[in-house]
VOPAGU-2260 file (C-alpha; in pm, 1 decimal, decimal comma):
REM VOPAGU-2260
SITE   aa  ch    i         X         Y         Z
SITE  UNK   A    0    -175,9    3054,3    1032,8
SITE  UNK   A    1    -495,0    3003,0     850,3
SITE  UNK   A    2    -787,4    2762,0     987,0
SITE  UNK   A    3    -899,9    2493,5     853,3
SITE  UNK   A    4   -1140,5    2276,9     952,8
SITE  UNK   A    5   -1173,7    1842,9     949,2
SITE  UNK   A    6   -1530,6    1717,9     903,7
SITE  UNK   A    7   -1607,9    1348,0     946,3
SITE  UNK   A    8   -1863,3    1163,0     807,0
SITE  UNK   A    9   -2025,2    1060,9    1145,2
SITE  UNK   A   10   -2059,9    1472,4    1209,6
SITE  UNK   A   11   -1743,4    1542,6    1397,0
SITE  UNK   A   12   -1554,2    1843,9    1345,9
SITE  UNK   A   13   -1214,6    1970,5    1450,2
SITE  UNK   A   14   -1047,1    2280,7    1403,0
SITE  UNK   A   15    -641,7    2356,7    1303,2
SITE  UNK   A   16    -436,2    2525,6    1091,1
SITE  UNK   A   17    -348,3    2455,2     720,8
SITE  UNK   A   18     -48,7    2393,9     561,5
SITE  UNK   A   19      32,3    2235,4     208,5
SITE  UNK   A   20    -180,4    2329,5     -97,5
SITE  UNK   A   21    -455,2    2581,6      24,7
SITE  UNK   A   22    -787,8    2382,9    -140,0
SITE  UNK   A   23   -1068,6    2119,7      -6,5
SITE  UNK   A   24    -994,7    1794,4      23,2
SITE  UNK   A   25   -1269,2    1484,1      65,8
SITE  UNK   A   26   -1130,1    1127,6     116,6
SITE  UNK   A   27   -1119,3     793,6     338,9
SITE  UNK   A   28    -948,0     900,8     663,8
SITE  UNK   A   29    -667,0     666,6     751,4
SITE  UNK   A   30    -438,6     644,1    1029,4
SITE  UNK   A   31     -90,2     517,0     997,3
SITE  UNK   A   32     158,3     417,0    1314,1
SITE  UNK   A   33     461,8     469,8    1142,4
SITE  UNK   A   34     727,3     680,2    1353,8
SITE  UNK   A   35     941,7     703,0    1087,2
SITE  UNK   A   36     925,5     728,1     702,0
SITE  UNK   A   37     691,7     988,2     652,3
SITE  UNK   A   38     814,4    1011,5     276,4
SITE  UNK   A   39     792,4     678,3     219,5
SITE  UNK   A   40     429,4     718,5     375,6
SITE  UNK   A   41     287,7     997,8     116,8
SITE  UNK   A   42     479,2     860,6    -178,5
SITE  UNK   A   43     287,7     533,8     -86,0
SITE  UNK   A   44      59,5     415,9    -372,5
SITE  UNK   A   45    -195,0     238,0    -157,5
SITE  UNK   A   46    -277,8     522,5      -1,0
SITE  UNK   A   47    -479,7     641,2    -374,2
SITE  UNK   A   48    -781,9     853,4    -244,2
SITE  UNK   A   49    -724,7     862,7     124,2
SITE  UNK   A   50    -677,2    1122,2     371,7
SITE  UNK   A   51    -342,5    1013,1     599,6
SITE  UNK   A   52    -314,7    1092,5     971,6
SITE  UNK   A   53      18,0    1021,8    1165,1
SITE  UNK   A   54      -6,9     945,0    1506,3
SITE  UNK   A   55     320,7     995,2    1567,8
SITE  UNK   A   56     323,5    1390,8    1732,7
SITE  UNK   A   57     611,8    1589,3    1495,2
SITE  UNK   A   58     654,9    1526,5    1158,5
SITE  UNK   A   59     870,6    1699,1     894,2
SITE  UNK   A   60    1172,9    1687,5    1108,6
SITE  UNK   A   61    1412,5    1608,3     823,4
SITE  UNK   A   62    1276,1    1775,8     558,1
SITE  UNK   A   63    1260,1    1643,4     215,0
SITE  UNK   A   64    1508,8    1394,2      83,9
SITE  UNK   A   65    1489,6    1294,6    -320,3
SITE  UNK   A   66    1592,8     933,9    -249,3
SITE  UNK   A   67    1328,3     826,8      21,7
SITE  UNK   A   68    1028,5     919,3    -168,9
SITE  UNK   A   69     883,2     531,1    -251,7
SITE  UNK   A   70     731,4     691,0    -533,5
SITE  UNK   A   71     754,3     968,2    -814,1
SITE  UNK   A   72     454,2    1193,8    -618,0
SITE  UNK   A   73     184,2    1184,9    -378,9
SITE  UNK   A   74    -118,8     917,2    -436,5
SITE  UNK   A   75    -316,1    1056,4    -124,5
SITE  UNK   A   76    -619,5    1308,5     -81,2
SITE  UNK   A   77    -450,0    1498,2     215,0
SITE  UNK   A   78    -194,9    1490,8     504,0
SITE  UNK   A   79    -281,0    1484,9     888,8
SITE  UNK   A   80     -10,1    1559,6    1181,9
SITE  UNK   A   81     -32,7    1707,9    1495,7
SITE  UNK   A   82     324,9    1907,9    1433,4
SITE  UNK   A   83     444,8    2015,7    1124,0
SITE  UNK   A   84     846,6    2089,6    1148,6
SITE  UNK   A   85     930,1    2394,8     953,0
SITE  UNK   A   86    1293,7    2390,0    1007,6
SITE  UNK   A   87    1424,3    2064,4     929,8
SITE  UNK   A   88    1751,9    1973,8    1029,1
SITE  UNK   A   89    1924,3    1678,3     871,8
SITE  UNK   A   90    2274,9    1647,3     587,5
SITE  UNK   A   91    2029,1    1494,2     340,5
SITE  UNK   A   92    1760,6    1729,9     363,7
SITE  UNK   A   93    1686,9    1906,7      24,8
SITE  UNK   A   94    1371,9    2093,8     152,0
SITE  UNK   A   95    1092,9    2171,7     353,7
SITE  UNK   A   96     815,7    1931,2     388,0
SITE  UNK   A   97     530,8    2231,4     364,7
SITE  UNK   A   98     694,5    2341,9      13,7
SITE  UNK   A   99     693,4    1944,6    -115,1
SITE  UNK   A  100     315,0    1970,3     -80,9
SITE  UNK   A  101     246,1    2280,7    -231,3
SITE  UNK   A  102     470,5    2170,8    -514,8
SITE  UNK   A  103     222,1    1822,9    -532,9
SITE  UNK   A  104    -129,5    1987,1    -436,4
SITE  UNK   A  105    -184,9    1791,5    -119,1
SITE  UNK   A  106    -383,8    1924,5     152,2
SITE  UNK   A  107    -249,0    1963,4     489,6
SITE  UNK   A  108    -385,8    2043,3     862,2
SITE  UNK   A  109    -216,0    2041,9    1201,5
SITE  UNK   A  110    -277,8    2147,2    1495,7
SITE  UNK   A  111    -543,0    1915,5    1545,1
SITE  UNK   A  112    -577,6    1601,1    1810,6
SITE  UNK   A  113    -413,5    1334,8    1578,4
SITE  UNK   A  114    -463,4    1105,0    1949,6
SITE  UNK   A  115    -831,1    1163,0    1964,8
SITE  UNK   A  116    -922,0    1117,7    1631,6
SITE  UNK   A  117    -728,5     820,9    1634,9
SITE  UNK   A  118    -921,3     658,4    1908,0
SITE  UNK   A  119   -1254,5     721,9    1714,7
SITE  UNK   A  120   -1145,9     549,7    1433,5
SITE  UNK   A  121   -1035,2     244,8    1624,6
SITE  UNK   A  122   -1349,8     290,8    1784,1
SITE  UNK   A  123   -1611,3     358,8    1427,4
SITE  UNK   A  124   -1357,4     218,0    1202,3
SITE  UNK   A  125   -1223,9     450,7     876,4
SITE  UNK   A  126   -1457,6     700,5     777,4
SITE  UNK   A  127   -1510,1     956,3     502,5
SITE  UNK   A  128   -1425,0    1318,6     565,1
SITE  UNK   A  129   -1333,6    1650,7     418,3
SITE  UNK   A  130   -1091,0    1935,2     486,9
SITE  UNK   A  131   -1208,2    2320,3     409,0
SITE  UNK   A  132   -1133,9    2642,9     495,9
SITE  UNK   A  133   -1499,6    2687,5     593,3
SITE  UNK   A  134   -1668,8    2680,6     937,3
SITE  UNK   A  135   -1934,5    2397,2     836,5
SITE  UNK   A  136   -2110,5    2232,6     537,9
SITE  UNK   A  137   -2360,7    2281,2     311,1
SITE  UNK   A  138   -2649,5    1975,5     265,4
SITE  UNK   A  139   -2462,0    1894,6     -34,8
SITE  UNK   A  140   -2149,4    1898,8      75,9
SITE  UNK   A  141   -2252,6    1655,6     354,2
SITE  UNK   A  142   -2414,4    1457,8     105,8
SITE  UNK   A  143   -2078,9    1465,8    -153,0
SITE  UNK   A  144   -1882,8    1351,7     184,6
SITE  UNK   A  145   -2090,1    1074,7     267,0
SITE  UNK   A  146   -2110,5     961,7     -87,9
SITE  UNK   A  147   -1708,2     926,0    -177,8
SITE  UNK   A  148   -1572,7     650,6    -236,8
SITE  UNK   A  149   -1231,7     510,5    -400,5
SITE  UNK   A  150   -1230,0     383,4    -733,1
SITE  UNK   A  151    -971,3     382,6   -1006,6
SITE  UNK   A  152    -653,5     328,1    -785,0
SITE  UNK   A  153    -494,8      64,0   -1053,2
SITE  UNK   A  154    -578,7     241,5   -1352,0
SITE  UNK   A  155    -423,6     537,8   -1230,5
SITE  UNK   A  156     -74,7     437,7   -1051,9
SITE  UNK   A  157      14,6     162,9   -1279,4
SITE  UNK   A  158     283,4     220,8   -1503,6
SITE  UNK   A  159     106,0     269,0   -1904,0
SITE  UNK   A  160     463,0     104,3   -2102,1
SITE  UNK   A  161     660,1    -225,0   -2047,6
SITE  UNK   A  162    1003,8    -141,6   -1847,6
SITE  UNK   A  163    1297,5    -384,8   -1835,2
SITE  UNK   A  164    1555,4    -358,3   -1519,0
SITE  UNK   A  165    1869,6    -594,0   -1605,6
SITE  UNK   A  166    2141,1    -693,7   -1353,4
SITE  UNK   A  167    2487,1    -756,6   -1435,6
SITE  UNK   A  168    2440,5   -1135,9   -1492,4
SITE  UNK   A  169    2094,4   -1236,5   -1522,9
SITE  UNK   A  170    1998,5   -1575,4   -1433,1
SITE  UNK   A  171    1594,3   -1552,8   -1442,2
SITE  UNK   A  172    1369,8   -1332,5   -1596,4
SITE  UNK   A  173    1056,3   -1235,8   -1447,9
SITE  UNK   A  174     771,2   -1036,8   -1529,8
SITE  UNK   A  175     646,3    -771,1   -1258,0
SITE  UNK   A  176     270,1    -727,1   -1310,3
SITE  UNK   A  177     200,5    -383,0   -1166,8
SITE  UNK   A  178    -101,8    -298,7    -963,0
SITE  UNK   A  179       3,9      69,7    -874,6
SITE  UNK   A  180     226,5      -4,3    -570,2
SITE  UNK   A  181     599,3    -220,3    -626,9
SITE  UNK   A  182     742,8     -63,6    -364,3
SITE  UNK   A  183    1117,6    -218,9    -368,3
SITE  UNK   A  184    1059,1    -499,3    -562,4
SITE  UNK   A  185    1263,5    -422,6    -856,2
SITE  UNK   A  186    1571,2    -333,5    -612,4
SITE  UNK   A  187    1488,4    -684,4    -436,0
SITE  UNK   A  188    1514,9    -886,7    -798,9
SITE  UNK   A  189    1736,7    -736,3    -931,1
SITE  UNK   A  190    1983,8    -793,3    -645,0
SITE  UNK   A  191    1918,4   -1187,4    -643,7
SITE  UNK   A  192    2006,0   -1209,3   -1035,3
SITE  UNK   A  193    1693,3   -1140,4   -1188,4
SITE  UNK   A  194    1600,7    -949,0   -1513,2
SITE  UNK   A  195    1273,9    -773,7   -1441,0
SITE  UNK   A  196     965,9    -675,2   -1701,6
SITE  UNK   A  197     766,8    -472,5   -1539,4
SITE  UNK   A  198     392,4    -474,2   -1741,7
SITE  UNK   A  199     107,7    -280,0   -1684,0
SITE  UNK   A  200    -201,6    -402,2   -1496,9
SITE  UNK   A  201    -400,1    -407,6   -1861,4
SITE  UNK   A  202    -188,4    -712,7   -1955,4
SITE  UNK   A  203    -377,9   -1065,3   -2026,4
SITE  UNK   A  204    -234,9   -1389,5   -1905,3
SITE  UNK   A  205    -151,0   -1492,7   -2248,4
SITE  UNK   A  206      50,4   -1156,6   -2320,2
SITE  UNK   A  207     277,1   -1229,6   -1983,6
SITE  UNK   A  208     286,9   -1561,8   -2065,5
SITE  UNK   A  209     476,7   -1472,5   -2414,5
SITE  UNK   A  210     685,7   -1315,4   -2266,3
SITE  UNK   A  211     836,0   -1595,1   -2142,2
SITE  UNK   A  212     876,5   -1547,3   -1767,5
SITE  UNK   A  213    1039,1   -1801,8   -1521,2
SITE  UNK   A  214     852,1   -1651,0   -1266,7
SITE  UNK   A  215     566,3   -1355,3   -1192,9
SITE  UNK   A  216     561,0   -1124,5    -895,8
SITE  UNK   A  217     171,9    -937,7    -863,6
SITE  UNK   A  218     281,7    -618,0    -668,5
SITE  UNK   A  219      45,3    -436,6    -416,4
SITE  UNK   A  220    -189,8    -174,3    -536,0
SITE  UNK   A  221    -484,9      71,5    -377,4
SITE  UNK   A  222    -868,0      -9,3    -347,6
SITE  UNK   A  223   -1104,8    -297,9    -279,8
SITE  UNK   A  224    -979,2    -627,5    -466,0
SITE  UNK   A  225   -1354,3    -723,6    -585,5
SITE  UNK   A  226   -1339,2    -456,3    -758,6
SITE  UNK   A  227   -1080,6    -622,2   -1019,9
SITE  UNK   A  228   -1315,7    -849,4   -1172,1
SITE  UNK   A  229   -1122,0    -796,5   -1524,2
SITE  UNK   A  230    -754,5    -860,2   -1351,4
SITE  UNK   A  231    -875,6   -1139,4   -1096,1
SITE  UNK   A  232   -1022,4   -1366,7   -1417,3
SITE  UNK   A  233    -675,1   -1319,3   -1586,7
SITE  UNK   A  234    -458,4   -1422,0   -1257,9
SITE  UNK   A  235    -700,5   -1727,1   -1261,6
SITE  UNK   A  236    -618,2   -1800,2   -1644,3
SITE  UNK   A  237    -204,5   -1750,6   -1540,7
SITE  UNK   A  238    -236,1   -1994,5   -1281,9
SITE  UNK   A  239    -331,6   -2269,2   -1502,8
SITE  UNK   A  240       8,0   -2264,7   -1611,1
SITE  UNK   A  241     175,8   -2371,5   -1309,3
SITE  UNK   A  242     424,6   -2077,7   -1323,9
SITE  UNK   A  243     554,9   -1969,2    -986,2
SITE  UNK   A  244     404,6   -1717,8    -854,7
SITE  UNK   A  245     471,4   -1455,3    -545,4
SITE  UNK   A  246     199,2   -1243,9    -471,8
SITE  UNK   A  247     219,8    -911,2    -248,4
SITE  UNK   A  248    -101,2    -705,5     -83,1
SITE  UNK   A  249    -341,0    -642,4    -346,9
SITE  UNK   A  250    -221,1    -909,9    -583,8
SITE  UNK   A  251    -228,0   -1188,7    -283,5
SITE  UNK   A  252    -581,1   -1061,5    -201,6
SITE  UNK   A  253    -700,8   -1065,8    -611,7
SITE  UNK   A  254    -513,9   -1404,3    -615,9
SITE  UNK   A  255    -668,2   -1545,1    -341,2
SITE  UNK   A  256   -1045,1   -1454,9    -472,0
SITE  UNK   A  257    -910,0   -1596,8    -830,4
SITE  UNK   A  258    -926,1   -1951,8    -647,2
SITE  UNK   A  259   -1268,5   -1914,2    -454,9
SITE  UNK   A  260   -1176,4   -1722,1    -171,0
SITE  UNK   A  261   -1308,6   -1397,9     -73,8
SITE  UNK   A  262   -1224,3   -1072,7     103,7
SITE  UNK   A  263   -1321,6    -808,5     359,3
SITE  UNK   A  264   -1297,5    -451,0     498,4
SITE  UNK   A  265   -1121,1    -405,0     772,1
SITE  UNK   A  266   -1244,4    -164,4    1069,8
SITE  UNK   A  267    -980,6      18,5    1060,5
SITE  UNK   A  268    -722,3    -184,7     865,1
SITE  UNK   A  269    -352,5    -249,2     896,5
SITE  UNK   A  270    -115,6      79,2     835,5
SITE  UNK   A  271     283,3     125,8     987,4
SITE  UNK   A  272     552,9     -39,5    1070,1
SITE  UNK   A  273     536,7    -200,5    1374,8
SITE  UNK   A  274     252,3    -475,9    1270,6
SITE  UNK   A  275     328,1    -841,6    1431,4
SITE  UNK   A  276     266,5   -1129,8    1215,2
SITE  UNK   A  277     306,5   -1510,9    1284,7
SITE  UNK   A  278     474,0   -1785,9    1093,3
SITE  UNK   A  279     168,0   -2050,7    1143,3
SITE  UNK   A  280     422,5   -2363,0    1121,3
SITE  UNK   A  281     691,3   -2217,5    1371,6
SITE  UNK   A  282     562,3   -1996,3    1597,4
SITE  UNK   A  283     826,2   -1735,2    1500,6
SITE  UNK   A  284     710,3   -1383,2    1535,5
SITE  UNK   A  285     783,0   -1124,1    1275,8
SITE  UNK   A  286     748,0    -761,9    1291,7
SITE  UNK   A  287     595,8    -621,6     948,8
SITE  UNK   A  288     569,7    -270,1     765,8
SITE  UNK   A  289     146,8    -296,3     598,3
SITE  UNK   A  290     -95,1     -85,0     411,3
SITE  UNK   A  291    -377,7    -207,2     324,2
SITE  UNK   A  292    -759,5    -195,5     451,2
SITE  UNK   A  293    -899,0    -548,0     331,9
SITE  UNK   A  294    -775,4    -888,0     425,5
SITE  UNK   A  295    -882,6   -1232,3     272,1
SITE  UNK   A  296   -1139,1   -1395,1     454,2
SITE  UNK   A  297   -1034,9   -1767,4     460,7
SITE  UNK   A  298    -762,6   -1956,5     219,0
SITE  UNK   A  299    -884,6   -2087,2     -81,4
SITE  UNK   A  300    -992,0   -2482,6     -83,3
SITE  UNK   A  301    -698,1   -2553,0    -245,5
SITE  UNK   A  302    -418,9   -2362,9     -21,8
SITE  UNK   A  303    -316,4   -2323,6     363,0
SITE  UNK   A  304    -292,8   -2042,3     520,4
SITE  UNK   A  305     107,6   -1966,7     640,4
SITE  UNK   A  306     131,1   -1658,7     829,4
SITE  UNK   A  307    -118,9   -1467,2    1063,7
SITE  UNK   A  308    -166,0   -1154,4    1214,0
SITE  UNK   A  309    -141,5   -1143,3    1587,5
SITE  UNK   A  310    -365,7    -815,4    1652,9
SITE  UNK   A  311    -683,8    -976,0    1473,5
SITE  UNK   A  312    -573,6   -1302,2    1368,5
SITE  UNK   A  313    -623,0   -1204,9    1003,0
SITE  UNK   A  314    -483,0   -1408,7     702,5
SITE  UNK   A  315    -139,7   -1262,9     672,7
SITE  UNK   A  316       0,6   -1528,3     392,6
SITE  UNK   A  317    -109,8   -1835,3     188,4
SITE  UNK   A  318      84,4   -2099,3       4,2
SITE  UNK   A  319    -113,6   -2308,0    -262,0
SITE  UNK   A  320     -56,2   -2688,4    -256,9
SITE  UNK   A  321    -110,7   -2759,2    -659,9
SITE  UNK   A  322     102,6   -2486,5    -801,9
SITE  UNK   A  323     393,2   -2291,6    -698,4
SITE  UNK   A  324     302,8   -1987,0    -539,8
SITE  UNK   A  325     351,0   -1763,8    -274,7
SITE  UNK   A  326      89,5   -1481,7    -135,6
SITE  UNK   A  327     178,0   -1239,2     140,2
SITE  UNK   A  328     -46,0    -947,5     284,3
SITE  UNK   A  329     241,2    -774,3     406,8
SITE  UNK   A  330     548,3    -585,3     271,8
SITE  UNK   A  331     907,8    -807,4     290,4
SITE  UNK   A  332    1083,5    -525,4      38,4
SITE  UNK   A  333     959,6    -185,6     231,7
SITE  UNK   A  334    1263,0      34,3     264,1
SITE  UNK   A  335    1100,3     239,2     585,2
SITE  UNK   A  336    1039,1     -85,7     808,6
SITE  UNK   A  337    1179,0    -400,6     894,1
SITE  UNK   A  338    1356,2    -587,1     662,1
SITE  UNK   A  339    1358,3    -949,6     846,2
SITE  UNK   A  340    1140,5   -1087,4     636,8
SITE  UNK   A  341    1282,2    -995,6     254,7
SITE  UNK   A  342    1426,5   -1391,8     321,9
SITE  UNK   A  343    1085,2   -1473,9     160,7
SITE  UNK   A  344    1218,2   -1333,9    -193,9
SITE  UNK   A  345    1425,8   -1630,4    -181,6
SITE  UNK   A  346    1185,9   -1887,5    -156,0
SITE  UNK   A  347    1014,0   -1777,9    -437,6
SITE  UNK   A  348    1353,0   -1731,2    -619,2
SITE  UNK   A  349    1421,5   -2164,0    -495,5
SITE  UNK   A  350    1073,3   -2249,2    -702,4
SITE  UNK   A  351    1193,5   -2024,9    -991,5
SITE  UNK   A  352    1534,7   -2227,7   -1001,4
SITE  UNK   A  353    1337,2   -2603,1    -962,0
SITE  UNK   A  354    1036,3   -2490,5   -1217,2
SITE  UNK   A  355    1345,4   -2385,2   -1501,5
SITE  UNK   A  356    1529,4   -2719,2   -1439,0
């Protein structure tokens, strides 16, 4: 197998072997905790212009299966694992994972000490790097490293025409503003009755408001929130109209800075399946599937905060007292986690129902 080599930003290097498209990559090295769902995980649109490590050892173990993929390609920069499986053994499997990544242009390595990178980055927090087939850098290829950073994730992932999804008897109809990442929210409206518009991020309040919506989900998305300044004015214009609102990773952070609050980087963020969150009111402990790598600092003035997270204590959800709606950092609709929490769909779904009567 061929060498490759991993270069972080704080001077590290490691050594393995390469798999997927044979090219450099430079992006944000994540980790994820997932044990499961590693299609879900690099068809994931929040990962836009990051390099993705798996913790867990052996990946690739059931090939490639059409109808996991969360999305229609890779978002990220290149794929980590310790252990690539290259003979996959499952009914559903339609292929190998090494060909999917060719067939996408996504840079792989293994063979590498997924555990002990893992611990620096809990350690330094996230960091910049860059896979090549060469045994160390040039100046400027330190200095191009150092330099990257993510920009464009919305622009790119979200959809460029309107979409409608109709069920078999509609009963509300509301308007999906797209951020680059929906995940299963279609599926999730559709199934409770809804007729879904799906827009594109470049919408203005007063073009989803003609449309006439009962209700407006703002989906999850890549990148720093602050960096929305054009997107954040027009959720602040929408909420003047008292619509209800439910408001998922990216859109609960741009929300949440709409109404005064702000937002930070996390160290290392939140990324898997297994995160534990906390209903504030009842104690209840929920275990959450999250991708994201900024939180909201504190509630806005005019909201509580509902849900926490129990690793860092990080605002997990926020309900705002003068207008209906609903903001949640983590993922209720994933299709690769839990699904205890998807319950939340209908309490948005209750303030659609009272804000049409």
């Amino acid at each position: 197998m061929k060498k490759v080599y991993l270069f972080l930003e704080n001077g590290m290097s490691f050594c393995g072997q390469a798999f997927g498209a044979q090219t450099e990559a430079i992006g944000e090295l994540v980790f994820t905790t997932s044990m499961v769902g590693y299609l879900e995980t690099l068809t994931d649109g929040n990962y836009y212009g990051q390099v993705v490590m798996q913790t867990f050892p052996l990946i690739g173990n059931y090939g490639v299966i059409a109808d996991d993929l969360k999305g229609k390609k890779p978002a990220l920069k290149a794929y980590i694992a310790k252990e690539i499986c290259d003979d996959p053994s499952n009914f559903r499997c339609e292929g190998e994972l090494n060909d999917y990544l060719v067939k996408n242009g996504v840079v792989g390595i293994s063979g590498i000490d997924t555990r002990e990178i893992t611990k620096i980055l809990r350690t330094h927090g996230v960091m910049n790097c860059m896979i090549t087939d060469k045994e160390s850098l040039t100046e400027d290829q330190w200095d191009e490293l150092r330099s990257y950073k993510i920009k464009g994730g919305v622009e790119a992932l979200s959809l460029s025409q309107v979409e409608t999804f109709m069920p078999e008897n509609p009963k509300r109809r509301i308007v999906l503003w797209d951020f680059g990442e929906c995940g299963n929210l279609v599926e999730n409206l559709v199934s409770r009755d809804c007729a879904v518009v799906r827009v594109s991020y470049k919408l203005s309040a007063k073009e989803i408001w003609q449309l006439s919506p009962d209700g407006v989900v703002l989906s999850d998305g890549p990148g720093n929130p602050a960096d929305n300044d054009e997107i954040i004015n027009e959720i602040r214009l929408l909420c003047k109209r008292k619509v209800p609102m439910f408001a998922l990773g990216l859109g609960h952070q741009m929300l949440a800075i709409s109404q005064g609050a702000s937002t930070h980087k996390l160290k290392h963020g939140h990324r898997g399946s297994s995160q534990p969150v906390i209903e504030d009111a009842t104690g209840r402990i929920f275990i959450t599937t999250q991708n994201h790598g900024y939180a909201v600092t504190t509630p806005p003035h005019n909201a509580k905060q509902t849900y926490t997270n129990v690793n860092d204590k990080t605002c997990e959800g926020i309900e705002y007292n003068n207008i209906p709606v609903y903001s949640l950092e983590f993922a209720p609709e994933t299709a690769s986690g839990p699904v205890d929490t998807r319950y939340m769909f209908d309490k948005f779904i209750e303030a659609v129902d009272c804000y049409k009567k």
